[in-house]
C-alpha positions as CSV (number, residue, x, y, z in Angstrom):
1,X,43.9,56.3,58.3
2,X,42.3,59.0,60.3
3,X,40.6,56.9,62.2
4,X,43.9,55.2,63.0
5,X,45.6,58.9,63.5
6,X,42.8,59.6,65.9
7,X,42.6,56.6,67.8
8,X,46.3,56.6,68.2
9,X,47.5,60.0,68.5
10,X,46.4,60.1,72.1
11,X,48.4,56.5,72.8
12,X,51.6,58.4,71.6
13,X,51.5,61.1,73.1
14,X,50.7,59.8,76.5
15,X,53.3,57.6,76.1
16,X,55.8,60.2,74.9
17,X,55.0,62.5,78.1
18,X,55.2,59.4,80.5
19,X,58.4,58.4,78.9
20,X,59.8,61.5,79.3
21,X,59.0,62.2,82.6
22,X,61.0,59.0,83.9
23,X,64.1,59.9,81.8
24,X,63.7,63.6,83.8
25,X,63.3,62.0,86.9
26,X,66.2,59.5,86.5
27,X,68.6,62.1,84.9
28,X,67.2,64.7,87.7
29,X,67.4,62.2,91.0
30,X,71.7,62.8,91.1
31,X,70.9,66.2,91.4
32,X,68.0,65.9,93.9
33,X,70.7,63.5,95.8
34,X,73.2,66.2,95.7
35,X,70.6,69.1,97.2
36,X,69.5,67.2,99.7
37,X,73.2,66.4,100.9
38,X,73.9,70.0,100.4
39,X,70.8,71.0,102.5
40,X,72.2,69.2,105.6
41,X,75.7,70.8,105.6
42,X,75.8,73.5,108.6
43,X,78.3,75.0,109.9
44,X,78.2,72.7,113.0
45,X,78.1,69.1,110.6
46,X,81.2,70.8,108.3
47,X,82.7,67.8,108.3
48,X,79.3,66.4,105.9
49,X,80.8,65.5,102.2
50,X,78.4,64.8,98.8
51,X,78.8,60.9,97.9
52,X,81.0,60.5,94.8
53,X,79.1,57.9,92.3
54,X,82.3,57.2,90.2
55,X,80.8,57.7,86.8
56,X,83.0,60.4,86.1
57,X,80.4,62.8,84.6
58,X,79.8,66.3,85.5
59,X,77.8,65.6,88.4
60,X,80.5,63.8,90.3
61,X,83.1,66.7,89.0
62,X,80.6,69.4,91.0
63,X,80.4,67.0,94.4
64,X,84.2,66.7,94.2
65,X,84.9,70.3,93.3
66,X,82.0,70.8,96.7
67,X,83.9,68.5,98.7
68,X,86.8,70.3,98.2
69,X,85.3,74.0,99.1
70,X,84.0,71.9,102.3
71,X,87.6,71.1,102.9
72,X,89.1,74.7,102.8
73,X,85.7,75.4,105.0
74,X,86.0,73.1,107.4
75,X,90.1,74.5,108.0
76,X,89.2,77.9,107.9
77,X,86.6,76.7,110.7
78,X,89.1,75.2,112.3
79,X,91.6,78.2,112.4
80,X,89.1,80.0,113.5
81,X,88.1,77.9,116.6
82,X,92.1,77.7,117.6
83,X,92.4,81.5,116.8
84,X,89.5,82.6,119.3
85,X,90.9,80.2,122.1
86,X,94.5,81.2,122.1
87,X,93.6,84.9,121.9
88,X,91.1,84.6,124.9
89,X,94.0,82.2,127.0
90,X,96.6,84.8,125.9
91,X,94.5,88.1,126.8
92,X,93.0,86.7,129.9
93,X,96.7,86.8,131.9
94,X,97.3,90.2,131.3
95,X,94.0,91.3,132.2
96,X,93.8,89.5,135.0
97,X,96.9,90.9,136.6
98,X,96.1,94.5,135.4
99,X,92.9,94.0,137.4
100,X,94.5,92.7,140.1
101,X,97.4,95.4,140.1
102,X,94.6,98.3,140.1
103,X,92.3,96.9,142.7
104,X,95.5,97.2,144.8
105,X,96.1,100.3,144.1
106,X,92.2,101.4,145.2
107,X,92.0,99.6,148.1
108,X,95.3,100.6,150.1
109,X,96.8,103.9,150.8
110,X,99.9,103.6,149.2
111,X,103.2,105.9,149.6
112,X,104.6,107.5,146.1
113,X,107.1,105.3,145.4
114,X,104.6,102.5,145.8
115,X,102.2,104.0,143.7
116,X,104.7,104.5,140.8
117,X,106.0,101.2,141.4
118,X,102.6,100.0,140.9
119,X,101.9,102.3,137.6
120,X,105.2,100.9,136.3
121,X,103.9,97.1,136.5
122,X,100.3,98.4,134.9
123,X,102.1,100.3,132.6
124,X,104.0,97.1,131.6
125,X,100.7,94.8,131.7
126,X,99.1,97.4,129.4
127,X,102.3,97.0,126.4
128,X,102.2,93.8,127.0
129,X,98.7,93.6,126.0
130,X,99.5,95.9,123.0
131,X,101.8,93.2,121.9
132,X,99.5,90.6,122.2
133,X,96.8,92.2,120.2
134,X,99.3,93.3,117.9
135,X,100.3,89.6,117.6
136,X,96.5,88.2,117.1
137,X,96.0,91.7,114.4
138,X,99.2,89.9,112.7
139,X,98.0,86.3,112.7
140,X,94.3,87.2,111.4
141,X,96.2,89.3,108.0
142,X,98.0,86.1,107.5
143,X,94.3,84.1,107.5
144,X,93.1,86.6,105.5
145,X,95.3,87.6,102.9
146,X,97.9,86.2,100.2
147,X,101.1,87.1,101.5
148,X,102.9,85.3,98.8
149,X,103.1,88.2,97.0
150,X,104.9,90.1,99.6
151,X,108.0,87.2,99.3
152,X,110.9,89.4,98.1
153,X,115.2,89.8,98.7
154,X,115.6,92.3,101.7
155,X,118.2,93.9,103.6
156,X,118.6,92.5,106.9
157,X,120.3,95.0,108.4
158,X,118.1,98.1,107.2
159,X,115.4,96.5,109.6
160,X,118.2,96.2,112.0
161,X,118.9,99.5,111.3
162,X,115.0,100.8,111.7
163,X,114.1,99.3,115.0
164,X,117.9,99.6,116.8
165,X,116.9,103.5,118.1
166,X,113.7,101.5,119.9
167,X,115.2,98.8,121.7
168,X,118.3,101.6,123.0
169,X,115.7,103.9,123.9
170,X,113.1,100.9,125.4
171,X,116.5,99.6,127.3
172,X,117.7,103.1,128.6
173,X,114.3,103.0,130.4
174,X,115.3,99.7,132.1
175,X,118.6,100.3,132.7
176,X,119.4,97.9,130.1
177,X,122.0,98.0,127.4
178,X,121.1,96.9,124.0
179,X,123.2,96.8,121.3
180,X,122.9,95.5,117.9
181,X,126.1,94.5,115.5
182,X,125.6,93.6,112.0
183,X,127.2,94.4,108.4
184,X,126.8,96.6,106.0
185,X,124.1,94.1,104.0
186,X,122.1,90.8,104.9
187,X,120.1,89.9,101.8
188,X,118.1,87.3,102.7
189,X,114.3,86.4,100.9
190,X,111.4,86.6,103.0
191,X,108.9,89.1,104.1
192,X,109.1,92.3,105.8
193,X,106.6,93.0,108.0
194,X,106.9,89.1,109.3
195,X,111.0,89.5,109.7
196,X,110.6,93.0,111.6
197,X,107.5,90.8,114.0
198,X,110.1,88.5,114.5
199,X,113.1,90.6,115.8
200,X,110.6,92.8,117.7
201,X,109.5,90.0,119.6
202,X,112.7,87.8,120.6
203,X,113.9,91.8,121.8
204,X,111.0,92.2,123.7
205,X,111.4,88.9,125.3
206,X,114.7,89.2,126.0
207,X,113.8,93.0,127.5
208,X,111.3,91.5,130.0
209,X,113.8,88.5,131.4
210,X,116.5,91.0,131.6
211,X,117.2,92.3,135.0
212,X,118.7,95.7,135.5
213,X,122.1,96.0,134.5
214,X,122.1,93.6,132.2
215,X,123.4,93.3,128.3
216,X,121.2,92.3,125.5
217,X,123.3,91.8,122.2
218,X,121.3,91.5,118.8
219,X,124.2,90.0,116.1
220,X,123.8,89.2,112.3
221,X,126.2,87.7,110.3
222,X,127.1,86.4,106.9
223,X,128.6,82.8,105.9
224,X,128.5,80.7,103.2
225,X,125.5,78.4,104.4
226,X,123.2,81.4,105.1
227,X,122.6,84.3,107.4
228,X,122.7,83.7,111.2
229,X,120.6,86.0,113.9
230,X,121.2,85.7,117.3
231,X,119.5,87.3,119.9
232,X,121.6,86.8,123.4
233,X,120.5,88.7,127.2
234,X,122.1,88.0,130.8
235,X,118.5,86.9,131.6
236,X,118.0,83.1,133.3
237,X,117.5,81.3,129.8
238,X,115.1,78.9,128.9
239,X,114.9,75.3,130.6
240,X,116.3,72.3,128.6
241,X,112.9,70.4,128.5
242,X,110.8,73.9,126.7
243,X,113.8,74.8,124.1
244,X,113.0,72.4,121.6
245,X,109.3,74.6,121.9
């Protein structure tokens, strides 16, 4: 019997360890599979995904849970991309006419009236700009944060109320008259900050398309089907073919 022991104990325990180390290298190769997928993702192959074997374990649970955080990459890349385009299309305008409005300035000898004509349109060029990057600041919180949480019933009119001393005064300046009508409440659900963006910007636009003179009228009302907002100006409107835009 202990010759048997001895002669055999060796057999079995190579046999074990070989055994074993093809189990571990079967049960191991999903995972070797998955690395090696995961090593060739880059931010410039986003769009790579880890192969799904169907066997419904807990390996194909991680590649689809992966696949899924590849997704939400790949948008966020995405967004990104779009973000950095728009804001260098939309900044480059501005800029290009401020330059073009001070080189002017430098090069000729200009009278006083010209030179504060000339001040005014920088002046303009330069809020405009603020607006802009006020815009983009806006868009990249929304990327950024959860403004779910900010969803809440507000008073229409208090913002009314708020920014209706800036659009008089911003009109006076332009010899524009601005005047805002709306009752005593507007509950409506929504955000804020995004509401006030809104109302600031259809004012501002109507404000730059306004000539001299003119009337811009900012209206709320309250019906049965909702709450209505309308932002009118004596300015030339918008063409038929940009309005659905």
């Amino acid at each position: 019997l202990r010759l048997y022991l001895l002669f055999l104990l060796p057999i079995v325990l190579i046999v074990s360890f070989l055994g074993a180390w093809i189990v571990a290298c079967r049960s191991l190769s999903p995972i070797t599979r998955l690395l090696n997928n995961l090593h060739h993702v880059r931010s410039v192959s986003i769009d790579r995904r880890l192969p799904v074997e169907g066997n419904q374990d807990e390996l194909d649970q991680l590649a689809m849970a992966v696949n899924s955080m590849l997704d939400e990459l790949e948008q966020a890349f995405s967004r990104i991309r779009d973000f950095t385009g728009d804001a260098a299309h939309e900044l480059r305008t501005p800029l290009a006419r401020l330059t073009t409005l001070l080189e002017h300035a430098i090069s000729k000898s200009l009278s006083q009236d010209q030179a504060l004509a000339t001040l005014d349109k920088a002046y303009q060029e330069c809020m405009r700009l603020r607006r802009l990057i006020d815009d983009l600041m806006l868009m990249a919180r929304l990327d950024t944060e959860n403004m779910e949480e900010e969803v809440q019933t507000i008073d229409l009119s208090v913002i009314l109320e708020d920014v209706q001393e800036l659009w008089q005064e911003a009109g006076t300046e332009r010899g524009i008259q601005v005047r805002v009508e709306s009752p005593p409440q507007l509950p409506v659900r929504g955000r804020s900050i995004l509401l006030r963006r809104l109302l600031t910007n259809l004012v501002d636009n109507a404000l730059q398309h306004t000539p001299k003179g003119g009337k811009i009228n900012v209206q709320g009302t309250m019906a049965d089907a909702g709450i209505t907002l309308v932002v009118t100006d004596d300015g030339p409107g918008i063409d038929a073919e940009h309005t659905q835009h």
